[in-house]
C-alpha positions, 0 to 999 in steps of 0.5 A: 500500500501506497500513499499520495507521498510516494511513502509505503506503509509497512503492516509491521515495522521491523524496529517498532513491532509493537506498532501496527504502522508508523504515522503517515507511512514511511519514506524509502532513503536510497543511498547511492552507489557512488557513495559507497564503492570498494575496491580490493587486490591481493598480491603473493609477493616472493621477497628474496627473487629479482622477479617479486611475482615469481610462481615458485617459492623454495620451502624455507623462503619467505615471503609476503602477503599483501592485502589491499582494499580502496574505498571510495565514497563517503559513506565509509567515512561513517562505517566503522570494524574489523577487517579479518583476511585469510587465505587458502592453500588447495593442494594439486596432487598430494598434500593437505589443504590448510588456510594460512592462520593455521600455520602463523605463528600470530593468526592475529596478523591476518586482522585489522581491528577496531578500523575506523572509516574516519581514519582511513579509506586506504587498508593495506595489511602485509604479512610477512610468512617466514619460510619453512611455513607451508606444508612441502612434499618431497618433491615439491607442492603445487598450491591453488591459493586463494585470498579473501577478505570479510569486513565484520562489525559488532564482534571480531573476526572469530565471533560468531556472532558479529555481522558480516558487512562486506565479503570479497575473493580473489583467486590468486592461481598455482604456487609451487613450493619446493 
């Protein structure tokens, strides 16, 4: 149901359900997309080779996981949480499929707690994993490896009851560790 406004009466408000209706209606508020857009990268970078986007990686190397989000908009200047990033290692052939928090030594690295959008637009989050991290066989292991990325409020980022805001993926293709 409609009213002359252009307002929609709800038959149960969901903030208010105690009340059959508001007042007069309510006013859908549409909120733009040009005021809220995100943008998100993540890179598998080898530090100690010339070439830094190198697919093979020997087993005691390190090397770093870079995350990064853009956020364009002013919306996000009001939204405030907890950034949580992880990342995945399927194996192709033999070897055991394992998420990166399970083999740092500070799962905590992966977070970025209480962000404000007040103090920044730009997230950046690099981890450094010391070699000798990641699951090799003898023969080396050819990883599928994925990053992906949750935005989650009122709780952190194991809090199963925290609210998940904004979630993304990027796959990052076939490693070779040796």
């Amino acid at each position: 149901m409609s009213t002359d406004a252009g307002t929609e009466a709800p038959t149960r408000a969901p903030c208010w359900p105690s009340e059959r209706d508001y007042l007069d209606g309510r006013t859908e508020i549409e909120l733009s997309a040009r005021h809220l857009e995100a943008y998100w990268d993540a890179d598998i970078i080898d530090v100690d080779d010339k070439n830094k986007h190198d697919r093979i990686i020997g087993r005691h190397d390190p090397f770093e996981i870079r995350f990064r989000v853009e956020l364009v908009g002013r919306l996000w200047r009001c939204i405030c949480g907890h950034w949580c990033f992880k990342v995945g290692f399927t194996p192709i052939g033999e070897g055991k499929k394992f998420e990166l928090s399970s083999v740092l030594p500070d799962p905590s690295e992966l977070e970025i707690r209480d962000w404000k959008g007040c103090d920044t637009l730009c997230i950046e989050k690099i981890i450094r994993v010391p070699g000798g991290l990641i699951p090799v066989e003898p023969c080396g292991t050819v990883y599928e490896v994925a990053a992906w990325f949750e935005l989650r409020c009122c709780g952190y980022c194991a809090d199963e009851h925290s609210h998940l805001a904004v979630a993304g993926f990027e796959r990052q293709g076939e490693y070779m560790f040796t």
